[in-house]
Backbone as a ProteinNet text record, in pm:
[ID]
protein_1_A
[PRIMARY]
XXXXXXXXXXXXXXXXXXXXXXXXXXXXXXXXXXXXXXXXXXXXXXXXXXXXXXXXXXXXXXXXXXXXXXXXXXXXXXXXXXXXXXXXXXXXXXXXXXXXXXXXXXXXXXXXXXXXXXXXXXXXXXXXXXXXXXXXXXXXXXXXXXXXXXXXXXXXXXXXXXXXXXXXXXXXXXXXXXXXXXXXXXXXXXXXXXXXXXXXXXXXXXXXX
[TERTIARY]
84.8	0	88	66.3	158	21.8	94.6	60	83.9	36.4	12	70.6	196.6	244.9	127.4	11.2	-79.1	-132.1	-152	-174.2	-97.4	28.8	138.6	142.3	146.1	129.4	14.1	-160.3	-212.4	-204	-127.5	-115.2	-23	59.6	210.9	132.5	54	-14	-103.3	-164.6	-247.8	-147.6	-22.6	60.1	88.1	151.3	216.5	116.5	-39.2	-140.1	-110.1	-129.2	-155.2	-29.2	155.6	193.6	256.4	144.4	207	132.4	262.1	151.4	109.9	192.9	143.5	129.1	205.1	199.3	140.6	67.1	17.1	99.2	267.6	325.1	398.7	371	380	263.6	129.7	9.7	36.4	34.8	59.8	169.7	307.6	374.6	375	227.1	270.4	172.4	209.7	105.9	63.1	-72.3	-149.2	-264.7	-305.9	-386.2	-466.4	-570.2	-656.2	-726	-790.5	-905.2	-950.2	-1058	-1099.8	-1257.5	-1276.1	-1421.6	-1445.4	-1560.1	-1636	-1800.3	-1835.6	-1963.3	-1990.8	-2102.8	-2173.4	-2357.1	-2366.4	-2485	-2480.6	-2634.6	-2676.3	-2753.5	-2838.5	-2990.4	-3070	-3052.1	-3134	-3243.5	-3347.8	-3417	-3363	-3402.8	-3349.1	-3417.6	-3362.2	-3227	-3182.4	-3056.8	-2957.7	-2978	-3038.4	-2987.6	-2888.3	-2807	-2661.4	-2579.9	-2577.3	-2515	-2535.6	-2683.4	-2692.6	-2696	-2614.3	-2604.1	-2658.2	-2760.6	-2848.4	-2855.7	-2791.7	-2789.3	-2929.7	-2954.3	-3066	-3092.4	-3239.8	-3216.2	-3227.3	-3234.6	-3240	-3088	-3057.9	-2928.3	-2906.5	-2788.1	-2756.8	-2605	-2678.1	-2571	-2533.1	-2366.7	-2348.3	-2184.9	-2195.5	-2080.9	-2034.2	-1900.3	-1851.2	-1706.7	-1686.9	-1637.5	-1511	-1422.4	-1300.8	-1193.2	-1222.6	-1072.6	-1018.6	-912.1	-796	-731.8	-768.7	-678.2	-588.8	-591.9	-464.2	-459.6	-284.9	-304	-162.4	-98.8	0.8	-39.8	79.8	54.3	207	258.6	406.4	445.8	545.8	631.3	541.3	444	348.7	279.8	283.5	205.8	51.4	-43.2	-182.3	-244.6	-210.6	-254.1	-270	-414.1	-440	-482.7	-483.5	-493.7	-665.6	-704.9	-885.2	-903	-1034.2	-1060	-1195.7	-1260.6	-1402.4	-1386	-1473.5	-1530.1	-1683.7	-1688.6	-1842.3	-1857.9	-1915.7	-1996.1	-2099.2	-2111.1	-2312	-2224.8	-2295.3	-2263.6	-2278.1	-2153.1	-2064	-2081.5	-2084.4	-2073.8	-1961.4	-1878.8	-1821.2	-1776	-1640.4	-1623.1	-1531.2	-1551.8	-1399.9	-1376.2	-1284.1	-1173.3	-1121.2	-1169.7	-1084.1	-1038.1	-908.2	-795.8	-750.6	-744.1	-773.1	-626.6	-619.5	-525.7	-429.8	-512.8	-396.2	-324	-341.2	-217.4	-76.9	-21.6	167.6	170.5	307.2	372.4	352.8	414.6	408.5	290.7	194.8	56.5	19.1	9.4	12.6	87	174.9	248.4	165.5	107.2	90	-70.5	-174.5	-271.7	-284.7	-155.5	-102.1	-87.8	-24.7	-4.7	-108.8	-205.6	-352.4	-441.5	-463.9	-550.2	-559.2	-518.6	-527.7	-528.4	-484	-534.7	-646.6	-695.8	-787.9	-931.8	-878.9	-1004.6	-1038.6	-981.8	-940.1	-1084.3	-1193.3	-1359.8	-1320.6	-1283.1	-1298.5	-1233.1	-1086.3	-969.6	-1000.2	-1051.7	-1049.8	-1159.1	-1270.5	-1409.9	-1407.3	-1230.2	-1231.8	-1211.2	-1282.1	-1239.7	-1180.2	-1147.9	-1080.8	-990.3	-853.3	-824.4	-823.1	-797.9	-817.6	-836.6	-661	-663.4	-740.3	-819.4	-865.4	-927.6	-981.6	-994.5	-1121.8	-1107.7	-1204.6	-1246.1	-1334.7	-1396.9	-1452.7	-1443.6	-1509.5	-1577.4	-1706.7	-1761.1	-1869.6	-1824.1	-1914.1	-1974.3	-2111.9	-2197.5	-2273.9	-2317	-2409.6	-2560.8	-2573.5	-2725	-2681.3	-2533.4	-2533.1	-2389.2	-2363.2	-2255.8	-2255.2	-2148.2	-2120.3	-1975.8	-1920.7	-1878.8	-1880.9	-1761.9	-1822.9	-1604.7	-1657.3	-1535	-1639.2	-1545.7	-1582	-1700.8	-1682.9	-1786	-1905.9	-1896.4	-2011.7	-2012.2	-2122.3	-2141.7	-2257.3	-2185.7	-2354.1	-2375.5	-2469.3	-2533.3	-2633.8	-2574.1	-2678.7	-2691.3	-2776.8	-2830.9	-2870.3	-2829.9	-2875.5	-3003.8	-3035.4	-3179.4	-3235.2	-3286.3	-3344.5	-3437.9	-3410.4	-3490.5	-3637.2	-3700.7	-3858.3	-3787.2	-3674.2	-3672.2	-3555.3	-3549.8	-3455.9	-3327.3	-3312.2	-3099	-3122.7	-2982.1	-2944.2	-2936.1	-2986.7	-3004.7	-2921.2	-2871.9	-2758.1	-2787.8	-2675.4	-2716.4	-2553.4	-2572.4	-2435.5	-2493.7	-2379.5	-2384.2	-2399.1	-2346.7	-2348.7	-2207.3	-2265.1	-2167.7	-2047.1	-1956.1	-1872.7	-1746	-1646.1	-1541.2	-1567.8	-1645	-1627.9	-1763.8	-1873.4	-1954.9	-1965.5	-1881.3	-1820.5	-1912.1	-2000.9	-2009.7	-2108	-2247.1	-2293.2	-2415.2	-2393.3	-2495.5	-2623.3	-2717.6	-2782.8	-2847.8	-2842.4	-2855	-2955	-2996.3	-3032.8	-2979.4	-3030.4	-2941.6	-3051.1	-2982.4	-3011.5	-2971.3	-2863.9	-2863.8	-2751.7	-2776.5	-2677.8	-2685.7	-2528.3	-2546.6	-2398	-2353.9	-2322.4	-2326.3	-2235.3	-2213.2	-2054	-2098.2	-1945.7	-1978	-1857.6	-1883.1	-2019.5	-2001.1	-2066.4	-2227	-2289.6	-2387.4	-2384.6	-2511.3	-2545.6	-2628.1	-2634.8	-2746.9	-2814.1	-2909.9	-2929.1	-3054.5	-3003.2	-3127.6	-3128	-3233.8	-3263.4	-3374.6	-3307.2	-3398.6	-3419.9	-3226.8	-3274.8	-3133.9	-3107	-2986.7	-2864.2	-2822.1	-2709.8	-2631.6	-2478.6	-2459	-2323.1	-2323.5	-2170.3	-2109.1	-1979.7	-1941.5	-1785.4	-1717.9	-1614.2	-1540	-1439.9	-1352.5	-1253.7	-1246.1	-1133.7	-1100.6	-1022	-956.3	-823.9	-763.4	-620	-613.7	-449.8	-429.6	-291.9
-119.6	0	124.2	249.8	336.3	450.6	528	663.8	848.8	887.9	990.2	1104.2	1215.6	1276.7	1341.1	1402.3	1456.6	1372.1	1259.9	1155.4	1119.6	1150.6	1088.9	1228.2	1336.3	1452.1	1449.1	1447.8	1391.2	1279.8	1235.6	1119.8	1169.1	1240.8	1313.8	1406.5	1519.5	1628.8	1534.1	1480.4	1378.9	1292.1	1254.2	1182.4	1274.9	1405.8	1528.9	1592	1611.3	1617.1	1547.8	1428.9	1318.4	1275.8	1406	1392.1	1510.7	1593.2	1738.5	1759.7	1832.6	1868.9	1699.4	1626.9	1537.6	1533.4	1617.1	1654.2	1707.8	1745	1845.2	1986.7	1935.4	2040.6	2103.4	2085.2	2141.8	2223.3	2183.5	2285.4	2371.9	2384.8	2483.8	2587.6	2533.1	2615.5	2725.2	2674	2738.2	2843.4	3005.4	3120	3117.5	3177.9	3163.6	3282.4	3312.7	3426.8	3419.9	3446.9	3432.5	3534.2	3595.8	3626.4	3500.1	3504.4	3403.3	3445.9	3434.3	3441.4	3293.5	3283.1	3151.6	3161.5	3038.1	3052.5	2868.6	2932.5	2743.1	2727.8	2656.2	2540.5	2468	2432.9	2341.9	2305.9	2145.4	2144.7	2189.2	2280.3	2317.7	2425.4	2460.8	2550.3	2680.4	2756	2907.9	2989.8	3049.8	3005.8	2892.5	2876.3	2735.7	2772.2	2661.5	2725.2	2713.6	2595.5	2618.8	2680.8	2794.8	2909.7	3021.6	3000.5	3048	3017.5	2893.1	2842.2	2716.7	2721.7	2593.3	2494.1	2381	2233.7	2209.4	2194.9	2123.6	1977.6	1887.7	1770	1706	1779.1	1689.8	1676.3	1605.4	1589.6	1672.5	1742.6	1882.1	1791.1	1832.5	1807.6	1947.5	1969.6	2088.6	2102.5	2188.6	2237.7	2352.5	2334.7	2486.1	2526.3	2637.2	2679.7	2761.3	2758	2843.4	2887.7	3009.4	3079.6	3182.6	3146.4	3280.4	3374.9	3458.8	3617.9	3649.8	3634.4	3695.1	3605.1	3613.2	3521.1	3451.6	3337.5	3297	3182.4	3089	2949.9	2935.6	3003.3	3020.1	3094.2	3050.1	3093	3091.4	3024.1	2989.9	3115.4	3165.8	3247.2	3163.2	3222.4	3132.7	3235.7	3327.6	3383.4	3298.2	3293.9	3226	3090.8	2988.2	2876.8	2857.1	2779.4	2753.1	2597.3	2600	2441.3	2418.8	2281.9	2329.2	2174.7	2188.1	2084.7	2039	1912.2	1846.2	1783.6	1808.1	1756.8	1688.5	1608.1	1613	1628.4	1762.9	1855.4	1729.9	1750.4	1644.9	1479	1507.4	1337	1298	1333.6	1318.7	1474.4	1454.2	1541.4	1476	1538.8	1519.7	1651.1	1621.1	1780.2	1800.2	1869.6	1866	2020.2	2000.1	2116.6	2144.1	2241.4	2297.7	2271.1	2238.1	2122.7	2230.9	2368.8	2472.4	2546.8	2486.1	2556	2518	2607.9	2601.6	2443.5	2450.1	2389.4	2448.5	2559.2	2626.5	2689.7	2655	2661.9	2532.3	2466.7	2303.4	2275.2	2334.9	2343.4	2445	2525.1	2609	2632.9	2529.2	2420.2	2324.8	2285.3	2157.8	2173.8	2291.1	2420.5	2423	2482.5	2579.2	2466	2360	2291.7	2234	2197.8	2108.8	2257.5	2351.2	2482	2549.9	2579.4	2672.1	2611	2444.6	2362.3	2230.1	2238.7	2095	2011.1	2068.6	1991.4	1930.8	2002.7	1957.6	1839.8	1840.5	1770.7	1661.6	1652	1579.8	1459.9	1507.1	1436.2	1342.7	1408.1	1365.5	1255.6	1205.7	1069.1	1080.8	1148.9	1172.6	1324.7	1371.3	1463.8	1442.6	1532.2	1481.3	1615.8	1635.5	1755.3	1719.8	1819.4	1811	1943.1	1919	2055.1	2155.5	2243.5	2307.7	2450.7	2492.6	2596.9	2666.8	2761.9	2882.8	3048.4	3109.4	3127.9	3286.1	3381.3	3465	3637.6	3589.3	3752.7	3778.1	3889.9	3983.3	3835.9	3764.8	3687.8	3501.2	3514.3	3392.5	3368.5	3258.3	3207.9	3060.2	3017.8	2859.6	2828.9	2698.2	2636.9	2524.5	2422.6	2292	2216.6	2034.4	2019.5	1874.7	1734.7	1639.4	1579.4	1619.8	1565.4	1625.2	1746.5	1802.7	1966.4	2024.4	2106.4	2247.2	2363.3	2435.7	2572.3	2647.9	2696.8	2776.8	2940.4	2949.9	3101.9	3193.4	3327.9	3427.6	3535	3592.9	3590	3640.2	3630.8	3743.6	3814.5	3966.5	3994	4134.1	4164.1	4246.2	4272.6	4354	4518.8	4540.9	4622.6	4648.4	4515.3	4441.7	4472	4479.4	4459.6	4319.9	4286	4215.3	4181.7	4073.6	3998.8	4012.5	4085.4	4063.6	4045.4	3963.8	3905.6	3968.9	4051.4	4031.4	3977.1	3951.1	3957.9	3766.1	3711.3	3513.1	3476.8	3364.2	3335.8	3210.8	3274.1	3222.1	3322.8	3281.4	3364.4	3389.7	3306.5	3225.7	3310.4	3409.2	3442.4	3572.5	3631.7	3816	3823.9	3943	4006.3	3909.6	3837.5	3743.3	3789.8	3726.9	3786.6	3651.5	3664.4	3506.1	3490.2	3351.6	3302.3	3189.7	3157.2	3029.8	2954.6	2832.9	2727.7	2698.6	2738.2	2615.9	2499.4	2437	2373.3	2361.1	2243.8	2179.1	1995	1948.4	1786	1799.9	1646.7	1556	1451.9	1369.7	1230.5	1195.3	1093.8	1032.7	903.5	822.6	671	678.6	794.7	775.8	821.8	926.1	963.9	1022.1	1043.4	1140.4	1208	1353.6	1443.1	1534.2	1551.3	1694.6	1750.6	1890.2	1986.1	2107.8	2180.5	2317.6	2415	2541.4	2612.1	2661.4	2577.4	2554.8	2650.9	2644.1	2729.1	2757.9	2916.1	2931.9	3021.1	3081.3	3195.5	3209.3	3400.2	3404.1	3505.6	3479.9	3537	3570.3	3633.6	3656.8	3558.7	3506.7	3479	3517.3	3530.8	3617.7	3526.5	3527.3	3396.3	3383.1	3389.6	3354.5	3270.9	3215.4	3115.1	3137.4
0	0	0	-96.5	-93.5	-11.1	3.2	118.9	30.7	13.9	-89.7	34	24.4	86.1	212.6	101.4	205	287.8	318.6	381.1	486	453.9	539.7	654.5	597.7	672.3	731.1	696.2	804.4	916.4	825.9	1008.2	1041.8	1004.4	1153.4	1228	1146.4	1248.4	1370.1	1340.2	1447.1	1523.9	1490.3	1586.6	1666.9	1606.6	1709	1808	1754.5	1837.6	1975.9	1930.3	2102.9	2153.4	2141.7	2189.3	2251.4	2244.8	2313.9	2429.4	2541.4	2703.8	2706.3	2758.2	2833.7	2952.7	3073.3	3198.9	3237.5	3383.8	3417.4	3426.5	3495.7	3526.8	3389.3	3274.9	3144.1	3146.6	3134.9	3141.2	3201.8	3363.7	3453.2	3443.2	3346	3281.5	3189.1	3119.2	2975.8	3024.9	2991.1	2982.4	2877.8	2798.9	2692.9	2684	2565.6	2572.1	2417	2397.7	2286.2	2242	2133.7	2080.5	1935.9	1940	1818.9	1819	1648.6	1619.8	1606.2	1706.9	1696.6	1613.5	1532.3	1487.1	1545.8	1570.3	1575.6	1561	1528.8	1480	1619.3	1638.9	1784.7	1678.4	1778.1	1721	1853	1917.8	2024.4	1968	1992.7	1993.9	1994.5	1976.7	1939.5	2081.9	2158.5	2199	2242.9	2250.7	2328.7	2462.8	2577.5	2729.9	2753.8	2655.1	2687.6	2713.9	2635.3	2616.6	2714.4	2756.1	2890.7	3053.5	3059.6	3169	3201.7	3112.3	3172.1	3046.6	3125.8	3045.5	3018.3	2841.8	2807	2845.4	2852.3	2887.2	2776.3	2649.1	2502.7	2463.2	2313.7	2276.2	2257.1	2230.7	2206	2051.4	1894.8	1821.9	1778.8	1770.2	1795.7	1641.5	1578.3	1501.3	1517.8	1601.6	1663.6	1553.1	1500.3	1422.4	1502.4	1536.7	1638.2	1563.7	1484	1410.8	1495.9	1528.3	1591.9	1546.9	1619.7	1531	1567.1	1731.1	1760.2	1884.6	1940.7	2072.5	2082.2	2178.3	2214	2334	2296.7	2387.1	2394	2523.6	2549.9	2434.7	2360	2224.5	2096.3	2105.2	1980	1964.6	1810.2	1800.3	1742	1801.6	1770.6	1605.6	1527.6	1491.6	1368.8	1298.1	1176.8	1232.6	1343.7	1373.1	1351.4	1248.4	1273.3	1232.2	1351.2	1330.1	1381.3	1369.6	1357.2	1487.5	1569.8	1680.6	1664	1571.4	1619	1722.3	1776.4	1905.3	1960.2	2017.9	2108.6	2214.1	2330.9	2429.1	2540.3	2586.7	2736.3	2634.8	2591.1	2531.2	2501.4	2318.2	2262	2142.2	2124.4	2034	1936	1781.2	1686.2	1620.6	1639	1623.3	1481.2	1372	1237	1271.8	1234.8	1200.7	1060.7	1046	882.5	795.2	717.6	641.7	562.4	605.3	523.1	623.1	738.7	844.7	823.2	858	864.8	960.4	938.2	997.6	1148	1141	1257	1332.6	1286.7	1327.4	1334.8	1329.7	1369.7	1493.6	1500.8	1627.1	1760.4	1680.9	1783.3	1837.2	1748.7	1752.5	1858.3	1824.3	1977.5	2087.1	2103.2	2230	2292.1	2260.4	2262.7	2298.4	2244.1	2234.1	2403.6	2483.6	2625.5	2696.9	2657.3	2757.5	2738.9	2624.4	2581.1	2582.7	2572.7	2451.2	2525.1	2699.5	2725.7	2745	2737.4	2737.9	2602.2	2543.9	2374.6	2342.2	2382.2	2367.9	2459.1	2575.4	2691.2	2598	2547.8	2497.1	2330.7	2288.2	2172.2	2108	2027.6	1959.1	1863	1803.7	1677	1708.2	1622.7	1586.4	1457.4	1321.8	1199.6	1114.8	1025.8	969.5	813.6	778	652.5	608.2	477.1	396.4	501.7	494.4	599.1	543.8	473.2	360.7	465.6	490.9	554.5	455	441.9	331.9	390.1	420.3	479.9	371.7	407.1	344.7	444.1	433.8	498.9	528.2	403.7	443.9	512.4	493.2	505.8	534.5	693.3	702.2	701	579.6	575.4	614.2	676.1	692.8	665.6	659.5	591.6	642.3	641.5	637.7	561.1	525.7	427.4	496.4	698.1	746.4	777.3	831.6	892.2	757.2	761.2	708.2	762.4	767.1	843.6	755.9	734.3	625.4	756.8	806	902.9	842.6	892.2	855.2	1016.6	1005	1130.1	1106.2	1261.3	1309.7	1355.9	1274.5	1267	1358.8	1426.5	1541.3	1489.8	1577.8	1542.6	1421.3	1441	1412.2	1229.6	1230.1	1118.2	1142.1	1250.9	1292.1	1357.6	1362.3	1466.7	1592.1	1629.7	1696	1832.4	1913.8	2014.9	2137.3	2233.3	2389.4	2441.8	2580.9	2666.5	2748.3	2839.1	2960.9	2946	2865.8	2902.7	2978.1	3043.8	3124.5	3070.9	2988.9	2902.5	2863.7	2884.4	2765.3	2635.7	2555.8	2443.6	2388.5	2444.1	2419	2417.5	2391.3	2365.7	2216.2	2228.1	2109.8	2020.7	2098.3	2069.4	1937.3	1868.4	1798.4	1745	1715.4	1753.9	1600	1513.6	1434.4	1410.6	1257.6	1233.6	1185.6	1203.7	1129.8	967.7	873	705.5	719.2	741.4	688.3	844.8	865.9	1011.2	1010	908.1	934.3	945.6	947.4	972.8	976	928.4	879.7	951.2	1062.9	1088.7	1213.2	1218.6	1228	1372.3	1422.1	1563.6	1548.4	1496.6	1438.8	1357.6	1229.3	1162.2	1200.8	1145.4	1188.5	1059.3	1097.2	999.7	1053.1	1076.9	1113.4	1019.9	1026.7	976.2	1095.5	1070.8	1143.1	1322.2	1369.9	1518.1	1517	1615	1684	1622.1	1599.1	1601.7	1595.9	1648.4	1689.5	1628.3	1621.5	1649	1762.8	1777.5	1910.9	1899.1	1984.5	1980.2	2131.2	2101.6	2256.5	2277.2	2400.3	2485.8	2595.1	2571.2	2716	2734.3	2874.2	2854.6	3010.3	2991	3123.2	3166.2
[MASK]
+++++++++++++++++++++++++++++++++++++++++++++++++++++++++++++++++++++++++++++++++++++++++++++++++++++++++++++++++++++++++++++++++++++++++++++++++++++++++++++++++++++++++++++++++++++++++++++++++++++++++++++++++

């Protein structure tokens, strides 16, 4: 069986993944600091209580979108690092990382990830770099990777602006502005999904350690 370069490079980024920060007293070492625009797709009702504190008692299938602008994980600069997390909320997660990062953003992915992301990382069954299309207008934000795909539109107020919430109890929920979902699936070994019409937001994060 031969192995096609990009192939071989996905399986090193995923080896180097599950061998960085293996200690605690490495975590507790490293200082770190973030901004990132996040977008995500739930199938929760519009609104998510998630987002506001309170655990729904239905499934919660979820496509969270996390691009970084600016930021640092020790020496790593985090700037440009994006990757998308499918989910069902406290269950399980798989992690695709976007297949057009550096080298050195792959590195600095690895960093970030057990500090910033460790629910994420902690829940994951998969890491798994691949093509990852990100696609934004005024009526419509898409995302998409080979597995999951979301297709959402803001959600216009009485007065035809936007939709906005402060004050949630999250880092990760700066600058919230609240959405629908078109189009929200997924296809992968653990479930498929597909919704339209239910939850979804975007937000800014701010977080450091």
């Amino acid at each position: 069986m031969t192995i096609k370069r990009r192939e071989f490079n996905k399986m090193l980024g995923v080896a180097a993944i599950t061998q960085t920060f293996l200690t605690k007293e490495a975590l507790a070492d490293t200082a770190w600091s973030l901004e990132a625009d996040v977008a995500e797709c739930c199938s929760c009702e519009i609104p998510c209580p998630c987002n506001f504190g309170i655990g729904t008692k239905m499934r919660c299938d979820g496509n969270r979108l996390i691009e970084i602008t600016k930021g640092h994980a020790g020496d790593h600069d985090l700037k440009g690092v994006r990757f998308l997390v499918t989910f069902v909320m406290g269950k399980w997660s798989r992690i695709y990382v976007d297949d057009a990062l550096s080298e050195s953003q792959m590195q600095a992915f690895n960093a970030i990830l057990p500090l910033a992301f460790a629910g994420f990382k902690n829940q994951s069954r998969s890491i798994e770099t691949v093509s990852l299309t990100v696609n934004r207008t005024d009526d419509l934000l898409t995302y998409s990777t080979p597995a999951s795909k979301v297709e959402m539109k803001p959600l216009l107020g009485m007065d035809g602006g936007l939709i906005k919430v402060d004050g949630l109890p999250s880092k990760a929920f700066y600058d919230y502005v609240q959405y629908q979902s078109v189009v929200h699936t997924h296809q992968g070994p653990d479930l498929a999904w597909s919704h339209t019409g239910t939850n979804g937001f975007t937000s800014r994060m701010l977080a450091s350690g």
